[in-house]
PDB file of N, CA, C and O in Angstrom:
ATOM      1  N   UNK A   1    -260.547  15.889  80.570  1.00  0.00           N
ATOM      2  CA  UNK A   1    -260.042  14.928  81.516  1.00  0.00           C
ATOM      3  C   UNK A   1    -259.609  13.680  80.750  1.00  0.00           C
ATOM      4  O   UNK A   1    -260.169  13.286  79.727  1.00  0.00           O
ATOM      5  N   UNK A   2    -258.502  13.059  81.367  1.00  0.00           N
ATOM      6  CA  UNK A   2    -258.081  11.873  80.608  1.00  0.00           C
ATOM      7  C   UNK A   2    -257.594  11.004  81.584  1.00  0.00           C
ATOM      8  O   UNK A   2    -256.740  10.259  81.106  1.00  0.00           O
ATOM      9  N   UNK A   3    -257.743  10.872  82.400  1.00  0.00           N
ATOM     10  CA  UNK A   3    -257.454   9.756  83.768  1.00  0.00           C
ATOM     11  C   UNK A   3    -256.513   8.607  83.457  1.00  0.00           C
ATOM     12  O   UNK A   3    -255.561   8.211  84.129  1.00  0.00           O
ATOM     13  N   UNK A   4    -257.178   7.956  81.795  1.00  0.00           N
ATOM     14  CA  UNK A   4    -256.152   7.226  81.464  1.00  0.00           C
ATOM     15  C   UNK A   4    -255.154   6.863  80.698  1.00  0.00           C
ATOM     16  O   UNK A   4    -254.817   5.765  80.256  1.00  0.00           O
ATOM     17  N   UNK A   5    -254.575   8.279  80.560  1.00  0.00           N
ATOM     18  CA  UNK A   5    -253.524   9.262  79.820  1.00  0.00           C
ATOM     19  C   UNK A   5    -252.665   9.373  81.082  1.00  0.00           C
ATOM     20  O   UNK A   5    -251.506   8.970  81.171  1.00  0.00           O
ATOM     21  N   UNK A   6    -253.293   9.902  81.936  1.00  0.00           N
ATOM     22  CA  UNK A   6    -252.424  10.218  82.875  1.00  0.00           C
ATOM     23  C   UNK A   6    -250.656   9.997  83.380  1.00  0.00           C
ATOM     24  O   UNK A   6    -249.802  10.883  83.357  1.00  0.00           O
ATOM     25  N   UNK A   7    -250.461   8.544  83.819  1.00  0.00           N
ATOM     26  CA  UNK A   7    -249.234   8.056  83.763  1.00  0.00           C
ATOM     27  C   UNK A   7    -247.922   8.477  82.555  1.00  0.00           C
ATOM     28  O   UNK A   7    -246.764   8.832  82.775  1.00  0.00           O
ATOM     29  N   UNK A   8    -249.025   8.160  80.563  1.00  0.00           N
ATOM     30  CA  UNK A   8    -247.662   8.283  79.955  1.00  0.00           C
ATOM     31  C   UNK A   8    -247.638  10.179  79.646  1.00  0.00           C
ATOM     32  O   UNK A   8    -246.689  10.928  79.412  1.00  0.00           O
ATOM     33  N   UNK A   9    -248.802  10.392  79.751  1.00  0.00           N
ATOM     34  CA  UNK A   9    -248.513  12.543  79.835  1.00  0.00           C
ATOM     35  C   UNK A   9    -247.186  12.434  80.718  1.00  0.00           C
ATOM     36  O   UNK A   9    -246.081  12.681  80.236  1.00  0.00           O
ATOM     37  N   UNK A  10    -247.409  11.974  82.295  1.00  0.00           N
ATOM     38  CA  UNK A  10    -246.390  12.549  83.259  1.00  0.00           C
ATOM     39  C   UNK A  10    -244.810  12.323  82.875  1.00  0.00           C
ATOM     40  O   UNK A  10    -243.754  12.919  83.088  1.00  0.00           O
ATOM     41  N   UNK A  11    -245.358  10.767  81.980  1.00  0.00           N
ATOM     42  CA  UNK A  11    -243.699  10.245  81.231  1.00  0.00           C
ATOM     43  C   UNK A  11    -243.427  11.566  80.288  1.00  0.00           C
ATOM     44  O   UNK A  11    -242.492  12.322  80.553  1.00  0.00           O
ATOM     45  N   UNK A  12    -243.874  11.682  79.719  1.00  0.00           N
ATOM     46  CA  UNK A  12    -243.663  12.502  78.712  1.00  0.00           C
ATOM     47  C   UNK A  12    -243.037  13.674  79.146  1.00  0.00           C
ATOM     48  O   UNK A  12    -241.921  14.056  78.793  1.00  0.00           O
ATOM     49  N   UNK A  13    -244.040  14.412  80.177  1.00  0.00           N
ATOM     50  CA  UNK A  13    -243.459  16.032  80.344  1.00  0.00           C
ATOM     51  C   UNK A  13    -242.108  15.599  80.888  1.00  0.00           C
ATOM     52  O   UNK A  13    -240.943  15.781  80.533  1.00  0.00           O
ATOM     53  N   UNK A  14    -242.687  14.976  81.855  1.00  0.00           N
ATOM     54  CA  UNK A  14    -241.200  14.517  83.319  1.00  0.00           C
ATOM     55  C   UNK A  14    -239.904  13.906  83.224  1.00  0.00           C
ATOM     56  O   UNK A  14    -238.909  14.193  83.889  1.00  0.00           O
ATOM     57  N   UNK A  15    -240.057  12.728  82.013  1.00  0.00           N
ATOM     58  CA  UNK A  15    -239.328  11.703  81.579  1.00  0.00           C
ATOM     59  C   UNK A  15    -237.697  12.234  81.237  1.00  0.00           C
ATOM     60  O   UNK A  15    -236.918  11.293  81.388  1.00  0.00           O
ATOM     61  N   UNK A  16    -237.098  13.349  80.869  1.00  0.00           N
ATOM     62  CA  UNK A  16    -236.157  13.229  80.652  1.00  0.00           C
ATOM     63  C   UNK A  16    -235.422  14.603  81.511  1.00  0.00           C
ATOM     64  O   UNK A  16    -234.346  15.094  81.169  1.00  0.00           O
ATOM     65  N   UNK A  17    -236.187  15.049  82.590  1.00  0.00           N
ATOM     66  CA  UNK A  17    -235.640  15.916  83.168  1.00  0.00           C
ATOM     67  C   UNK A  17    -235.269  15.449  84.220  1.00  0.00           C
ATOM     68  O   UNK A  17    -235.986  14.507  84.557  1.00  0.00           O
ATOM     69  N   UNK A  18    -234.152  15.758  85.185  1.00  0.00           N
ATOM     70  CA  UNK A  18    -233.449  15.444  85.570  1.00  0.00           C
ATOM     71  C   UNK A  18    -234.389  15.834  87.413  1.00  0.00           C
ATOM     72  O   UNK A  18    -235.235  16.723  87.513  1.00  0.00           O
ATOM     73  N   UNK A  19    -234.068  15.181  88.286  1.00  0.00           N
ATOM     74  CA  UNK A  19    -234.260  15.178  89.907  1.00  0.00           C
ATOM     75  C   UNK A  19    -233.738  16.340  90.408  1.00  0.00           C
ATOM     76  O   UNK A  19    -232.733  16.920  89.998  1.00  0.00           O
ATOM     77  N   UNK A  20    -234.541  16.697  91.416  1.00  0.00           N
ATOM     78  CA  UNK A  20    -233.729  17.802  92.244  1.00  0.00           C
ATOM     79  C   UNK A  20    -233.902  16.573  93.907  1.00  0.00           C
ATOM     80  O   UNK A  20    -234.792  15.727  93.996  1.00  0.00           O
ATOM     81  N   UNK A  21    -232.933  16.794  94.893  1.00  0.00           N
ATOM     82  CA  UNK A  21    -233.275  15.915  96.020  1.00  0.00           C
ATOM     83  C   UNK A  21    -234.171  17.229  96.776  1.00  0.00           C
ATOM     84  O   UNK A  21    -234.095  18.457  96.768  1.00  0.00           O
ATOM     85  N   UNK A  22    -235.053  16.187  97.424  1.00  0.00           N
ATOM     86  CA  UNK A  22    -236.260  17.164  98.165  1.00  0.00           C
ATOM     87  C   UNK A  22    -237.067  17.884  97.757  1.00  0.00           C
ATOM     88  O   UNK A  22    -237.547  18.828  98.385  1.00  0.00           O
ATOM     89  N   UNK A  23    -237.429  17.452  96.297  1.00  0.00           N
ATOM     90  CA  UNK A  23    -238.263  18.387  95.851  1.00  0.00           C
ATOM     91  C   UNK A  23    -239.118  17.463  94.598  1.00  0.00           C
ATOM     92  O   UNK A  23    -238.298  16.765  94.002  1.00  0.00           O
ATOM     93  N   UNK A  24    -240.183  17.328  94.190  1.00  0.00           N
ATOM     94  CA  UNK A  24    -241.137  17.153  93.639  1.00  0.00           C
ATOM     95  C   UNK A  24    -241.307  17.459  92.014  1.00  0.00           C
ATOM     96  O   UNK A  24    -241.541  18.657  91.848  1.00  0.00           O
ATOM     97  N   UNK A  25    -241.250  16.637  90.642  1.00  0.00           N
ATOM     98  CA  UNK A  25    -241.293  17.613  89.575  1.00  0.00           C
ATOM     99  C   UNK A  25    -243.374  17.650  89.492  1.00  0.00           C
ATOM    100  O   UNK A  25    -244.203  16.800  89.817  1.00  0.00           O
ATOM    101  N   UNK A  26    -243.501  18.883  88.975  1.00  0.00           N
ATOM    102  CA  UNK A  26    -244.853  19.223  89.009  1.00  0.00           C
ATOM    103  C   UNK A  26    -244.528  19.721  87.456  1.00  0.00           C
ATOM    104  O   UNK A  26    -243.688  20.375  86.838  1.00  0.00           O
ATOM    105  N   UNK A  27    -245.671  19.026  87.253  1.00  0.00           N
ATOM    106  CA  UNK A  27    -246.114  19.701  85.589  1.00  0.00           C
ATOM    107  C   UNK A  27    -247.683  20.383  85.622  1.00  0.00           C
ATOM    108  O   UNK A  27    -248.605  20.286  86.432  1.00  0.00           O
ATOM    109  N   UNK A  28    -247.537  21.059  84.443  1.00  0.00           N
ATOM    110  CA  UNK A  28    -248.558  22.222  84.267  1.00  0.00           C
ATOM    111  C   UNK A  28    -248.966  22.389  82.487  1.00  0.00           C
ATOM    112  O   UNK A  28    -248.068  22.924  81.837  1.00  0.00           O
ATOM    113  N   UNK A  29    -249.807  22.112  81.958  1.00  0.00           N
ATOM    114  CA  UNK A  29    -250.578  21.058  82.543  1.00  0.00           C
ATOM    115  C   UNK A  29    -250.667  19.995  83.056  1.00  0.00           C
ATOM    116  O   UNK A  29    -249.760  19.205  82.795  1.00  0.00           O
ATOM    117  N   UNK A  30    -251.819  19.518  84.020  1.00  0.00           N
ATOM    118  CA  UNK A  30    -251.457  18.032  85.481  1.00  0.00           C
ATOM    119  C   UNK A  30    -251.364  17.401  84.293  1.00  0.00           C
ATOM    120  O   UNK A  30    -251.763  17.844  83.216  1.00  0.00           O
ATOM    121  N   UNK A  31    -250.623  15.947  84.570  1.00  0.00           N
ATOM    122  CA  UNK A  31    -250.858  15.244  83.594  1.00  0.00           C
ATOM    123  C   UNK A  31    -252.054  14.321  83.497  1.00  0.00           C
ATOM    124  O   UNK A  31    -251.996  13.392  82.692  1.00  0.00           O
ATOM    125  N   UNK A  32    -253.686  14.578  84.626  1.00  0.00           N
ATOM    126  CA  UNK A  32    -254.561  14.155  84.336  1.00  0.00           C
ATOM    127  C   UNK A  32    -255.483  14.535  83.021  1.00  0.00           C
ATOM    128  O   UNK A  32    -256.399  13.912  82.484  1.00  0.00           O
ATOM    129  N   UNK A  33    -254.982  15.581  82.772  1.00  0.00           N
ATOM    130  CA  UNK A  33    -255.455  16.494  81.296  1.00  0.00           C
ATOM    131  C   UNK A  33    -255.204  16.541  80.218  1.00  0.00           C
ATOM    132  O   UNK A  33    -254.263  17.268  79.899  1.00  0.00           O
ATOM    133  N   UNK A  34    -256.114  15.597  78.905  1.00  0.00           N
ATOM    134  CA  UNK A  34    -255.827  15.833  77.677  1.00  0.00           C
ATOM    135  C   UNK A  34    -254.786  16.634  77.184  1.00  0.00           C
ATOM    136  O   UNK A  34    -254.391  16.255  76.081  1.00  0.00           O
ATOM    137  N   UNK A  35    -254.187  17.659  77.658  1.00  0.00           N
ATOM    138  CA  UNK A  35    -253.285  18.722  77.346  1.00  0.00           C
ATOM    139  C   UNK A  35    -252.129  18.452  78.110  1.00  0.00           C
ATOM    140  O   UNK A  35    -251.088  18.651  77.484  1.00  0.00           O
ATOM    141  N   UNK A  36    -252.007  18.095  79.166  1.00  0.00           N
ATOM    142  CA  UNK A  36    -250.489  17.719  79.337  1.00  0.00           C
ATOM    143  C   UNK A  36    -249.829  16.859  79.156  1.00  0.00           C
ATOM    144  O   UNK A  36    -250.016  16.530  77.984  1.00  0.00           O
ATOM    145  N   UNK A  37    -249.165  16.272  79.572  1.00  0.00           N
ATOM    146  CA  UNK A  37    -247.514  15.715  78.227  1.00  0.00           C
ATOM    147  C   UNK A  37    -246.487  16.428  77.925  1.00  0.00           C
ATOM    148  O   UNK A  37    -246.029  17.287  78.678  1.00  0.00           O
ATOM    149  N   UNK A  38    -245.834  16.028  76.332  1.00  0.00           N
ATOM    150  CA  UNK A  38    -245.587  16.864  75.713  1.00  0.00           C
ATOM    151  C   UNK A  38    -245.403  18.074  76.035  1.00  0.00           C
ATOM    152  O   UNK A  38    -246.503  18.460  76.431  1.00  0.00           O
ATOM    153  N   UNK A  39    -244.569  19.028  76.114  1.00  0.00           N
ATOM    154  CA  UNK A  39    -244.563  20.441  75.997  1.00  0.00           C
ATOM    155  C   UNK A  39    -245.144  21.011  77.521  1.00  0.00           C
ATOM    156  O   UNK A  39    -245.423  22.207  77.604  1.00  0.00           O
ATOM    157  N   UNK A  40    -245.246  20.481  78.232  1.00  0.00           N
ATOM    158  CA  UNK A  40    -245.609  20.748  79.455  1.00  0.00           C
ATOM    159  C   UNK A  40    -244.826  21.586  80.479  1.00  0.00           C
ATOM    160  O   UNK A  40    -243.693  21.108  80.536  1.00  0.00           O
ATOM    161  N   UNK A  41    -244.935  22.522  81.224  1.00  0.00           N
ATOM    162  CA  UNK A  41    -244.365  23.492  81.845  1.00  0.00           C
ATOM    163  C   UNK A  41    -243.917  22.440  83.166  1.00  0.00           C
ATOM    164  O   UNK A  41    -244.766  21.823  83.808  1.00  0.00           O
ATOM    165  N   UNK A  42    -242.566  22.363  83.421  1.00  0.00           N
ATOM    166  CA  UNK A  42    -242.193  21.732  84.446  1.00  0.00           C
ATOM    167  C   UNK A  42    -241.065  21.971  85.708  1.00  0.00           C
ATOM    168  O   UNK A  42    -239.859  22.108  85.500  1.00  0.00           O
ATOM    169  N   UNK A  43    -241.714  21.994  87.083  1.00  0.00           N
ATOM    170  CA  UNK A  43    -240.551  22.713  88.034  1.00  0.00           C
ATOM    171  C   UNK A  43    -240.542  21.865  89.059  1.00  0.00           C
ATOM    172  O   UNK A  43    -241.433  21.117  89.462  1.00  0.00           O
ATOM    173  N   UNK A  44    -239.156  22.096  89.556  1.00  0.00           N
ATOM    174  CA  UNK A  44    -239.360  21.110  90.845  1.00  0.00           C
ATOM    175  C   UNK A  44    -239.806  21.764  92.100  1.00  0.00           C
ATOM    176  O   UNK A  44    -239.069  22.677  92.471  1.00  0.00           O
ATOM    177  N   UNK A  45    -241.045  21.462  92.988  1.00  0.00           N
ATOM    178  CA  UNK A  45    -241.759  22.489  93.769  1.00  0.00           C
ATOM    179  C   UNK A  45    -241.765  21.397  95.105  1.00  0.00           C
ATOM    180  O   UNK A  45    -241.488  20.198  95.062  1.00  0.00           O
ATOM    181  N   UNK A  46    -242.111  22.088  96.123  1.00  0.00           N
ATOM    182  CA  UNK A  46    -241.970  21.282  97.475  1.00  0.00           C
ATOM    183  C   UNK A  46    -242.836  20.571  97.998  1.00  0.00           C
ATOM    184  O   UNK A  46    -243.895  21.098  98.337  1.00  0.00           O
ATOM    185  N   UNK A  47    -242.620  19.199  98.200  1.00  0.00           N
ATOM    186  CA  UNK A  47    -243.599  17.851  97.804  1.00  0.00           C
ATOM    187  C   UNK A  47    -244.715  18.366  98.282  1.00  0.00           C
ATOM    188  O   UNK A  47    -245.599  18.406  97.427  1.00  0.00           O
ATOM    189  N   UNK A  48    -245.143  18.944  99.739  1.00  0.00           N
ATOM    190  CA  UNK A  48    -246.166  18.988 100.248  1.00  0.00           C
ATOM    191  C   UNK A  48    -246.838  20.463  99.508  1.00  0.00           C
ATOM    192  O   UNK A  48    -248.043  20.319  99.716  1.00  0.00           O
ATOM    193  N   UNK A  49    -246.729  21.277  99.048  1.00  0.00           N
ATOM    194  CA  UNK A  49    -247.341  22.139  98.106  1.00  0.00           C
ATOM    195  C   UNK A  49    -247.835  21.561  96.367  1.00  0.00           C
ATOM    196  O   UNK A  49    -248.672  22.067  95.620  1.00  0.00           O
ATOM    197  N   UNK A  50    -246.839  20.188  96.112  1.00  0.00           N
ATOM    198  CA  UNK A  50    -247.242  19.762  95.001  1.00  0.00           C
ATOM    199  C   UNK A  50    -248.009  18.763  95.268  1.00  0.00           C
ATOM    200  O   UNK A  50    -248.524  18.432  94.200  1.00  0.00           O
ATOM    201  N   UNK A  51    -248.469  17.920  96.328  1.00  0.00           N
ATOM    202  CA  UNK A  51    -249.524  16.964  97.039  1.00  0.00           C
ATOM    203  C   UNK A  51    -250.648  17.524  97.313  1.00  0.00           C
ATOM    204  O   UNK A  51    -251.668  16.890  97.044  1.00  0.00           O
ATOM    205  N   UNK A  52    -250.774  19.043  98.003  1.00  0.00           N
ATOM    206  CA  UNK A  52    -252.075  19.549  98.118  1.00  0.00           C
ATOM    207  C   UNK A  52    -252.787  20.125  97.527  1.00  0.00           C
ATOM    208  O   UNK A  52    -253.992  20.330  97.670  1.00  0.00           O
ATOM    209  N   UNK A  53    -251.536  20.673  96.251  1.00  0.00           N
ATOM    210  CA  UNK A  53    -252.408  21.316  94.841  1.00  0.00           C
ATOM    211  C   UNK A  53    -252.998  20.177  93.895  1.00  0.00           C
ATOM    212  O   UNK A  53    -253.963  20.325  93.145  1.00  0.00           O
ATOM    213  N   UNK A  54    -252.386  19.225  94.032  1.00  0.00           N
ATOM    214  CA  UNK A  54    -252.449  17.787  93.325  1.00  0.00           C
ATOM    215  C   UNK A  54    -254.013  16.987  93.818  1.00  0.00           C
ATOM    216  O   UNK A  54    -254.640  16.201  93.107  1.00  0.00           O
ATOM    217  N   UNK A  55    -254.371  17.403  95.103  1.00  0.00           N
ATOM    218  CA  UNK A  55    -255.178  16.830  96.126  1.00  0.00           C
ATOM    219  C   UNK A  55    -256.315  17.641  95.869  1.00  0.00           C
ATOM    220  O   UNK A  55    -257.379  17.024  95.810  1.00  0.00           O
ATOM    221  N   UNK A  56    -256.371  19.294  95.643  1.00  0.00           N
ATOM    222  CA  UNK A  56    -257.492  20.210  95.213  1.00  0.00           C
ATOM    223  C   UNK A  56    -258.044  19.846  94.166  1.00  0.00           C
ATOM    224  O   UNK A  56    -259.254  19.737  93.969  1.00  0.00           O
ATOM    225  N   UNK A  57    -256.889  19.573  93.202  1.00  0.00           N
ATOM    226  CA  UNK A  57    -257.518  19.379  91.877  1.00  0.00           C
ATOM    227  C   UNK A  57    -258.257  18.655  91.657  1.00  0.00           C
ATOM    228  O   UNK A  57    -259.222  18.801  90.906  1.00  0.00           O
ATOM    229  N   UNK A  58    -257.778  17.152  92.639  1.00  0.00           N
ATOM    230  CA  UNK A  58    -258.222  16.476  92.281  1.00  0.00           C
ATOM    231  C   UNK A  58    -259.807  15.801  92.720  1.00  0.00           C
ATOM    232  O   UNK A  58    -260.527  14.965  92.174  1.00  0.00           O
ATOM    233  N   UNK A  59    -259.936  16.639  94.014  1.00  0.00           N
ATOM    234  CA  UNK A  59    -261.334  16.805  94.353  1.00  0.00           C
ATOM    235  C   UNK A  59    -262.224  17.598  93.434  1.00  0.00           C
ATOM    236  O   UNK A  59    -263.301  17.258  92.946  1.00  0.00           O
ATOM    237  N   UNK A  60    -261.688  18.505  93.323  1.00  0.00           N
ATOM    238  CA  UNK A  60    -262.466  19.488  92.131  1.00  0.00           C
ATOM    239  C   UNK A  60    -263.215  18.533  91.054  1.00  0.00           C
ATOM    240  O   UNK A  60    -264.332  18.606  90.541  1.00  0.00           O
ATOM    241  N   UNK A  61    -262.515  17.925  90.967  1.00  0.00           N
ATOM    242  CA  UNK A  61    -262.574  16.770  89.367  1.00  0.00           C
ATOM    243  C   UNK A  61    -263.231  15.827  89.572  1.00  0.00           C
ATOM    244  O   UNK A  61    -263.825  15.340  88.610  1.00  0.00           O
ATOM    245  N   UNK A  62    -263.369  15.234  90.858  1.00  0.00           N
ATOM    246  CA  UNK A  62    -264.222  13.828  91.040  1.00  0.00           C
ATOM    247  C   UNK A  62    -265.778  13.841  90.852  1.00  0.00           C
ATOM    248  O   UNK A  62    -266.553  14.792  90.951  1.00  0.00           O
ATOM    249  N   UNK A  63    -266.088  12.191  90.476  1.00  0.00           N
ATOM    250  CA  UNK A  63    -267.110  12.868  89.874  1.00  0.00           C
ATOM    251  C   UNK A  63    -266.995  13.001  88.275  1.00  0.00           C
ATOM    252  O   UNK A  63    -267.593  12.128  87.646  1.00  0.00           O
ATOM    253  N   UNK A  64    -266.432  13.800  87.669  1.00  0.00           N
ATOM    254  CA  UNK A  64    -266.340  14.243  86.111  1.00  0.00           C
ATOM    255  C   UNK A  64    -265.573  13.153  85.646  1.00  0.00           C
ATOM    256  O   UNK A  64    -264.571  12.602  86.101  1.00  0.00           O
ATOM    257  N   UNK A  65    -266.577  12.874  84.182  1.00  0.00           N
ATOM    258  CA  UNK A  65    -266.361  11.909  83.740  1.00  0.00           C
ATOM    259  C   UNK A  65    -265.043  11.897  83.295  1.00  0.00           C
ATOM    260  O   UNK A  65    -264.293  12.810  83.639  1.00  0.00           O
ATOM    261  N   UNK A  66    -264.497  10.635  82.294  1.00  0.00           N
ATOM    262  CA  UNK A  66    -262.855  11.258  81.330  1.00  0.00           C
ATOM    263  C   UNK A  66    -263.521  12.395  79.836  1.00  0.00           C
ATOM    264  O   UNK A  66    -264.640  12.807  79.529  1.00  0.00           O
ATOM    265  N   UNK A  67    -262.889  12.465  79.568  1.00  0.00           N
ATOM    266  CA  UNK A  67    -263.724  13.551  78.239  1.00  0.00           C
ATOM    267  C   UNK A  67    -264.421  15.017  78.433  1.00  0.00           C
ATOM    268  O   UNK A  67    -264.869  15.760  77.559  1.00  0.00           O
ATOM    269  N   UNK A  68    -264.367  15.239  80.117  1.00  0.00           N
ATOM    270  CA  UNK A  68    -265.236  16.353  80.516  1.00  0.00           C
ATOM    271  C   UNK A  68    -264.476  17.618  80.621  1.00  0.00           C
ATOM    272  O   UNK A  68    -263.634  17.680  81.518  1.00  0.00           O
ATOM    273  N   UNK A  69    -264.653  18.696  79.796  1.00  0.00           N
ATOM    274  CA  UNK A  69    -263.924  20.123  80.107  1.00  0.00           C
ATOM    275  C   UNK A  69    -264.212  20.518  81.261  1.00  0.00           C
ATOM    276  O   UNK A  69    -265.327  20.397  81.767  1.00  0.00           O
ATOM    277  N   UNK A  70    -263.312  20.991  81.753  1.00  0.00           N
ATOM    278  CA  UNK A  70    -262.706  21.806  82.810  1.00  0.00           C
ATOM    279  C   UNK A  70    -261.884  23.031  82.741  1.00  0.00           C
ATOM    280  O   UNK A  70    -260.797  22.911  82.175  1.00  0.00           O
ATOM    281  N   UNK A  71    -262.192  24.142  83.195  1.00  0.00           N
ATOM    282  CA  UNK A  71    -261.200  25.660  83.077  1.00  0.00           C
ATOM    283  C   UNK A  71    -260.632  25.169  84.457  1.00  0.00           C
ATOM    284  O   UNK A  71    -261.166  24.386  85.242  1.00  0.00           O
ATOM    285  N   UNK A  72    -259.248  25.904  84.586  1.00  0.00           N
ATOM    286  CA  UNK A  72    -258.174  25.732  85.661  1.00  0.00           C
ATOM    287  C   UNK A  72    -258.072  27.532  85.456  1.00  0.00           C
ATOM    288  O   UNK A  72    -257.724  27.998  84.372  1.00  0.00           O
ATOM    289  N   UNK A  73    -258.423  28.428  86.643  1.00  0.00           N
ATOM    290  CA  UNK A  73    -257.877  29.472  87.136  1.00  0.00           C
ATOM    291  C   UNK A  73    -256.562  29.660  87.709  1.00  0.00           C
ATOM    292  O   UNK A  73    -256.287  29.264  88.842  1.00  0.00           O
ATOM    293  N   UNK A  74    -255.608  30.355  86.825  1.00  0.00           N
ATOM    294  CA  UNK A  74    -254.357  30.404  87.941  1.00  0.00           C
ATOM    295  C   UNK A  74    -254.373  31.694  88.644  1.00  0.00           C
ATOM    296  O   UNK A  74    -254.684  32.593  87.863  1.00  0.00           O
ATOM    297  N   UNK A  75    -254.152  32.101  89.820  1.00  0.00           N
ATOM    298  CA  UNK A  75    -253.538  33.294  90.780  1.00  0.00           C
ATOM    299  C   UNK A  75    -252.766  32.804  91.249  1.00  0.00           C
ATOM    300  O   UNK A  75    -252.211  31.713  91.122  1.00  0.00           O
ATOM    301  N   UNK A  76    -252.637  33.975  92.112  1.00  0.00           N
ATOM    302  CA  UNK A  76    -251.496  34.308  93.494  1.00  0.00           C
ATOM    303  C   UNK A  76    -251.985  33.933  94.833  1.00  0.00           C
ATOM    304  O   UNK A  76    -251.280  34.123  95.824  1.00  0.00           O
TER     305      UNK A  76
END
């Protein structure tokens, strides 16, 4: 966890890709995570699916300090 990474990760992944209208860029890794930034997997996904995955996570996480590992499961 890096909480206060957060903002320049999102610059980083997000920063030079371009807008879609109506749609949301989501990066993967979040950019609350030591690991995202840089090199980050990025799509434009539909605000309210990228707000409530954004919103899980981020309950999941509260609570945990900055510095604390966390595994992220992906499915279907």
């Amino acid at each position: 966890m890096n909480r206060a990474g957060a903002a320049a990760n999102r610059q980083a992944s997000t920063g030079g890709i371009a807008k879609v209208p109506g749609k949301q860029l989501d990066e993967y890794p979040p950019a609350m995570f030591r690991e995202g930034g840089a090199g980050a997997s990025v799509r434009p996904v539909n605000p309210g699916a990228n707000m409530g995955a954004g919103a899980c996570i981020g309950n999941a996480c509260r609570g945990l300090p900055d510095g604390a590992r966390v595994r992220i499961t992906v499915g279907d």
